[in-house]
Backbone bond lengths (Angstrom), bond angles and torsions (degrees), N, CA, C in turn:
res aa  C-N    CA-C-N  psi(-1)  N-CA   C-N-CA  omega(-1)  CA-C   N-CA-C  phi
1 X - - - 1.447 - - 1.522 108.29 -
2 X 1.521 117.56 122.52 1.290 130.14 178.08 1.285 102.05 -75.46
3 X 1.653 102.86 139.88 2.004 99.35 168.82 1.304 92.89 164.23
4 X 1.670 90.20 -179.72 1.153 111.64 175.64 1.731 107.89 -111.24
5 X 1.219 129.38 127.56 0.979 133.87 -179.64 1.766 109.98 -93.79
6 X 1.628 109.88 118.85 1.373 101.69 -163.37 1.356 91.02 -115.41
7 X 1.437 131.91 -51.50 1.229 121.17 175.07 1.516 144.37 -131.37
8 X 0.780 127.29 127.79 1.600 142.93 -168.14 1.752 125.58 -80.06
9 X 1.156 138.87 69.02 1.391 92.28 179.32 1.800 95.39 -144.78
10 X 1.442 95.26 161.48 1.404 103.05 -178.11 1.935 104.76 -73.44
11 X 1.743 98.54 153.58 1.185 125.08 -173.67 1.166 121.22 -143.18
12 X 1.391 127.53 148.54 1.371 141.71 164.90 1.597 116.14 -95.57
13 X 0.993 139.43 100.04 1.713 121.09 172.78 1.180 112.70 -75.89
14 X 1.575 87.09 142.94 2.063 95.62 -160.77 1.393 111.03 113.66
15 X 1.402 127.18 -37.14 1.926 136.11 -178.45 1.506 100.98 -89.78
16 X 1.117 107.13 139.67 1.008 148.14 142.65 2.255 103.53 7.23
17 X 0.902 157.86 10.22 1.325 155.25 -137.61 1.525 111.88 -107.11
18 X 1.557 111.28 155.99 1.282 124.62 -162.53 1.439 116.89 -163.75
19 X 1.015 130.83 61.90 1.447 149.03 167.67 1.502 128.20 -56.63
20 X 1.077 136.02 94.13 1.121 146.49 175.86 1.631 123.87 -98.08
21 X 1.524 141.03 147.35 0.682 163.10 134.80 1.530 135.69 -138.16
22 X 1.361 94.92 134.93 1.495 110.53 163.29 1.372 151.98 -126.01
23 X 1.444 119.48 117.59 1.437 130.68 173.94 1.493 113.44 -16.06
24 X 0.985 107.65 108.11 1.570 130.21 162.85 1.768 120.33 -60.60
25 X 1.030 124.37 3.19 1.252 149.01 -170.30 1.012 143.02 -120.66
26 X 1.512 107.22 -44.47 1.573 123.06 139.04 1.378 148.61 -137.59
27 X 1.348 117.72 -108.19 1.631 114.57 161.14 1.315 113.19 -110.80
28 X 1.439 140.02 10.00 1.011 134.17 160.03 1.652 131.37 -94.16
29 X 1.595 107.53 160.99 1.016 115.00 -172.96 1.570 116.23 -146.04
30 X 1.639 122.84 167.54 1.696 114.04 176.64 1.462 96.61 -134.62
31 X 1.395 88.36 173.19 1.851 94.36 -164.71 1.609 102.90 -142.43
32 X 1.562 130.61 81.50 1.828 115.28 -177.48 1.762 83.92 -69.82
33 X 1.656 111.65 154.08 1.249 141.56 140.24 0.868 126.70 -166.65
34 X 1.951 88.98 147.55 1.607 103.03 -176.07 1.362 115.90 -123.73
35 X 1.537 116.21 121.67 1.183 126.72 -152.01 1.711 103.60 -104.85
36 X 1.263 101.22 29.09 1.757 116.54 171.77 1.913 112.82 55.41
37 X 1.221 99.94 13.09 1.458 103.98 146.64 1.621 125.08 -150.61
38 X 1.892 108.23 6.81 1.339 102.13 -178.81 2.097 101.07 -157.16
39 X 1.186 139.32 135.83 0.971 132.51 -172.70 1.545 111.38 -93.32
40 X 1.240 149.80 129.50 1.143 126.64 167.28 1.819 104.70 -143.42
41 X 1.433 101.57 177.65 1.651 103.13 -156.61 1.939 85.09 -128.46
42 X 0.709 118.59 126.46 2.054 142.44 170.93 1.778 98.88 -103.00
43 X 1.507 94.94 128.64 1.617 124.83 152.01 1.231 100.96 -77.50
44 X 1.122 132.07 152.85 1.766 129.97 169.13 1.416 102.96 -165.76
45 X 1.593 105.70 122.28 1.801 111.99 175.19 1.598 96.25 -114.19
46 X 1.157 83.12 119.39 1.823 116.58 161.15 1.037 109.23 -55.40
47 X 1.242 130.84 129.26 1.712 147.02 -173.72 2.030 98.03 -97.21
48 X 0.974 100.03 137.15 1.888 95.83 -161.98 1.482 81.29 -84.31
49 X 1.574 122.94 145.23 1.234 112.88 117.84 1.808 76.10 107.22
50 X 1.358 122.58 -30.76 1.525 116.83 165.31 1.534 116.86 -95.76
51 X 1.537 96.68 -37.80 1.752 111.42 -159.78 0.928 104.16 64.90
52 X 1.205 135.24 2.46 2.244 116.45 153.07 1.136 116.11 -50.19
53 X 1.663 106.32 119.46 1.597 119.34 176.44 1.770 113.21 -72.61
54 X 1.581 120.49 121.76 0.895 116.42 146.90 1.599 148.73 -81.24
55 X 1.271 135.77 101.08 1.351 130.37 -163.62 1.722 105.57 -55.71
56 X 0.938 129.21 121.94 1.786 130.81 -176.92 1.585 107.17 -102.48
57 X 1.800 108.61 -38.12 1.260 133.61 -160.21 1.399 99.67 -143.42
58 X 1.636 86.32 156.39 1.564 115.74 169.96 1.299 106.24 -134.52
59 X 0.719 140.94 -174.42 1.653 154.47 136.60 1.520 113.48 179.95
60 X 1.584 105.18 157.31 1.417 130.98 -154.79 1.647 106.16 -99.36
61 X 1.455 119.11 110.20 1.769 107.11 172.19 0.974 101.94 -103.79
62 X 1.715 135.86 -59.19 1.501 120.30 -168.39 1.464 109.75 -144.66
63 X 1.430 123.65 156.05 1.406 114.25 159.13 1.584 87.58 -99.65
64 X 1.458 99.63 164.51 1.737 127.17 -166.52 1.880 90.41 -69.81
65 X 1.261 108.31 -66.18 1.768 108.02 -164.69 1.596 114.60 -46.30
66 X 1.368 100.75 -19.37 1.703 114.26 179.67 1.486 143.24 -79.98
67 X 1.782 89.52 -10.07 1.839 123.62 -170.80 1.320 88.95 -125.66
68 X 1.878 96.99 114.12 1.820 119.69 171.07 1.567 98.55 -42.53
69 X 1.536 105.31 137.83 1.657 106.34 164.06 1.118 107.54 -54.15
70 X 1.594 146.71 -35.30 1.480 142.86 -153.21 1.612 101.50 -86.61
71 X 1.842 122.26 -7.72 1.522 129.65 178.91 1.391 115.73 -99.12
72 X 1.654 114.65 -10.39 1.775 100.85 -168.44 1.254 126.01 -104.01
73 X 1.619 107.45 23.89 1.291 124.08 171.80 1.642 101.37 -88.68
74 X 1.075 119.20 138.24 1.742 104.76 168.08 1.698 104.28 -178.47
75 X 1.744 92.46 -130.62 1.593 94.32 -171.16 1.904 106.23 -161.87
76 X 0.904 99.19 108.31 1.683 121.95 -175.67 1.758 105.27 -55.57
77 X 1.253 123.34 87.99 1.928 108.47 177.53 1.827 99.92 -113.38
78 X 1.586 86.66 122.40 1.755 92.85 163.64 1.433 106.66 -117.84
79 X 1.922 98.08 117.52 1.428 104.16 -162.28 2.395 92.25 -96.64
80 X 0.852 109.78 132.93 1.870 81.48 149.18 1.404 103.46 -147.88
81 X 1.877 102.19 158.59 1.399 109.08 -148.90 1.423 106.02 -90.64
82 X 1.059 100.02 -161.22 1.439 110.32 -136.54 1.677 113.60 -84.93
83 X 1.537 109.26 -8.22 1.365 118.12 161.20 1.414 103.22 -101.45
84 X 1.341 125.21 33.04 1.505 132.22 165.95 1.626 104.86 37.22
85 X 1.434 122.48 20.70 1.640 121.39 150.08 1.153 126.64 -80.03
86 X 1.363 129.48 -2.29 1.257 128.13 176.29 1.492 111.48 -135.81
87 X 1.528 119.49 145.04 1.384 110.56 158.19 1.354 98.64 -138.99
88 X 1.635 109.70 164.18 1.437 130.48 -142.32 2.018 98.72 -132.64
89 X 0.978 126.72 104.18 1.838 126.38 -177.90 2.133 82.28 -80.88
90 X 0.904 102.24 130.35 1.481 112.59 174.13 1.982 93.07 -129.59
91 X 1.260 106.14 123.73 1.506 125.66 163.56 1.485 120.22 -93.80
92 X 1.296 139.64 95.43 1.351 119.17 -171.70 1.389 127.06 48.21
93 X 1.239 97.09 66.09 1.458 124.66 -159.11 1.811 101.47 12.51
94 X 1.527 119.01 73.02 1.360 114.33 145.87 1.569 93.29 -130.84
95 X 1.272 116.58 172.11 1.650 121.72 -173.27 1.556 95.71 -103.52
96 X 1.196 120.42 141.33 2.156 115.07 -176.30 1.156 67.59 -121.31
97 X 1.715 151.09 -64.12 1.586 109.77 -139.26 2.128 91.54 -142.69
98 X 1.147 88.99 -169.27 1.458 107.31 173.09 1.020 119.35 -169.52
99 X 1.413 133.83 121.75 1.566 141.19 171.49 1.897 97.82 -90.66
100 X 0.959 105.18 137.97 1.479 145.46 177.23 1.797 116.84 -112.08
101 X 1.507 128.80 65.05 1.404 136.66 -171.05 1.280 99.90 -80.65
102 X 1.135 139.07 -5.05 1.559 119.20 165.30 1.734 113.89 -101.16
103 X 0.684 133.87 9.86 1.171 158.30 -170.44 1.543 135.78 -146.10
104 X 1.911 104.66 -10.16 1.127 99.82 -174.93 1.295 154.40 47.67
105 X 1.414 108.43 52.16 1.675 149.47 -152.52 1.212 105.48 -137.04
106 X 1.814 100.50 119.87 1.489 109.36 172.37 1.792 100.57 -134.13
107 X 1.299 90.66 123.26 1.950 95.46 -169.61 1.551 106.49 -113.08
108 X 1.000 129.48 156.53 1.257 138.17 137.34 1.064 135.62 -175.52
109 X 1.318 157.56 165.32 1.306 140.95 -80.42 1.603 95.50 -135.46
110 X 1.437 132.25 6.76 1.483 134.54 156.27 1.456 119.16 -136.45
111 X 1.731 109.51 23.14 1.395 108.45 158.88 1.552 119.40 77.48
112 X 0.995 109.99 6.72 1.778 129.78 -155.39 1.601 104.69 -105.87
113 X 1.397 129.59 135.68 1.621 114.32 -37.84 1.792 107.56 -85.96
114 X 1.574 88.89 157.60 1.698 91.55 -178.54 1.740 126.09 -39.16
115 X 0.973 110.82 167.49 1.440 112.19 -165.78 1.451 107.03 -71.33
116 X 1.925 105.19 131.71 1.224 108.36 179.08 1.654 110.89 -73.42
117 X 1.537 117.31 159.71 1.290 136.31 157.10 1.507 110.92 -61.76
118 X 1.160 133.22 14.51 1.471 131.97 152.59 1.262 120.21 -104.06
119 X 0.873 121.74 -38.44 1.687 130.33 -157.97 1.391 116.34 -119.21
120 X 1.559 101.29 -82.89 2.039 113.04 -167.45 1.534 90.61 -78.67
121 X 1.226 121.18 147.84 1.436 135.83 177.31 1.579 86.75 -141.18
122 X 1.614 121.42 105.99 1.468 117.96 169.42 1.432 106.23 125.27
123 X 1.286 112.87 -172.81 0.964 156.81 178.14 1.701 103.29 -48.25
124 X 1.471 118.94 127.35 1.705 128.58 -135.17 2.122 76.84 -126.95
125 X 1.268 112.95 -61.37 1.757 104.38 177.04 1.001 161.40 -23.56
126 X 1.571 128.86 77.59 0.642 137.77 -152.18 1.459 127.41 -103.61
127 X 1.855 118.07 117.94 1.656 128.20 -139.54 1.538 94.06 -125.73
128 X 1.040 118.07 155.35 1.224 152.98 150.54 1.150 123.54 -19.35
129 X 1.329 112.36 -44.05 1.682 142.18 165.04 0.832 106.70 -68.17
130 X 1.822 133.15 -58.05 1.110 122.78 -162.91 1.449 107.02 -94.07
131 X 1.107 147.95 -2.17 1.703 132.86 108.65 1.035 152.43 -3.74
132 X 1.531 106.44 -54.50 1.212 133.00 171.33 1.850 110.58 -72.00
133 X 1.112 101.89 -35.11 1.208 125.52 -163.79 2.030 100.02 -79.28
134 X 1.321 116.12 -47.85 1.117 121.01 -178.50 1.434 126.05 -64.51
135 X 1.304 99.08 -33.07 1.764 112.25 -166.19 1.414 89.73 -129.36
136 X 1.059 119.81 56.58 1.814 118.16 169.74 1.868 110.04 -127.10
């Protein structure tokens, strides 16, 4: 996987967590949190000149009751590539979602929740291929 790796940090699923990064490139930004009963990954465009975050995206990675206790120890990586249009939430090195800002694509890997009337127009699935496909 091609990219830029911006942030790293260890996690518990289930605590309290709040992960941020932002594109060096433009006005966008992503947000993992876990609000100790549900994980989810935020698109967010930075307003220049205010820094008011706009939410664009949502998407759904896990509820807590659904991730084996022996899995929610790990490590949170938000990679995005290298024309800083995409970023990638990687969980223990597997990828759960991907935002797509030139194109306006928010994927991840149980479709959750259907596509907003702002942003994703389509298809929520997110494959292996189209991974490969993003950061290649």
């Amino acid at each position: 996987m091609k990219g830029y790796l911006l942030r790293e940090q260890a996690f518990t699923a289930g605590e309290d967590t709040f992960v941020e990064s932002t594109s060096e490139e433009n006005n966008y930004a992503v947000v993992f949190e876990d609000d100790t009963d549900t994980g989810y990954f935020y698109a967010v465009e930075v307003e220049q000149g205010t820094g008011k975050q706009n939410i664009l995206d949502a998407v759904h990675i896990y509820n807590i009751e659904e991730v084996p206790a022996d899995q929610r120890v790990g490590k949170v990586t938000i990679i995005w590539s290298t024309d800083w249009l995409r970023c990638g939430l990687i969980i223990n090195n597997y990828c759960h979602a991907v935002f797509d800002f030139e194109n306006h694509g928010g994927y991840c890997r149980n479709e959750f929740p259907p596509p907003n009337s702002l942003w994703t127009k389509g298809e929520r699935k997110l494959t292996n291929e189209m991974v490969a496909a993003f950061f290649s």
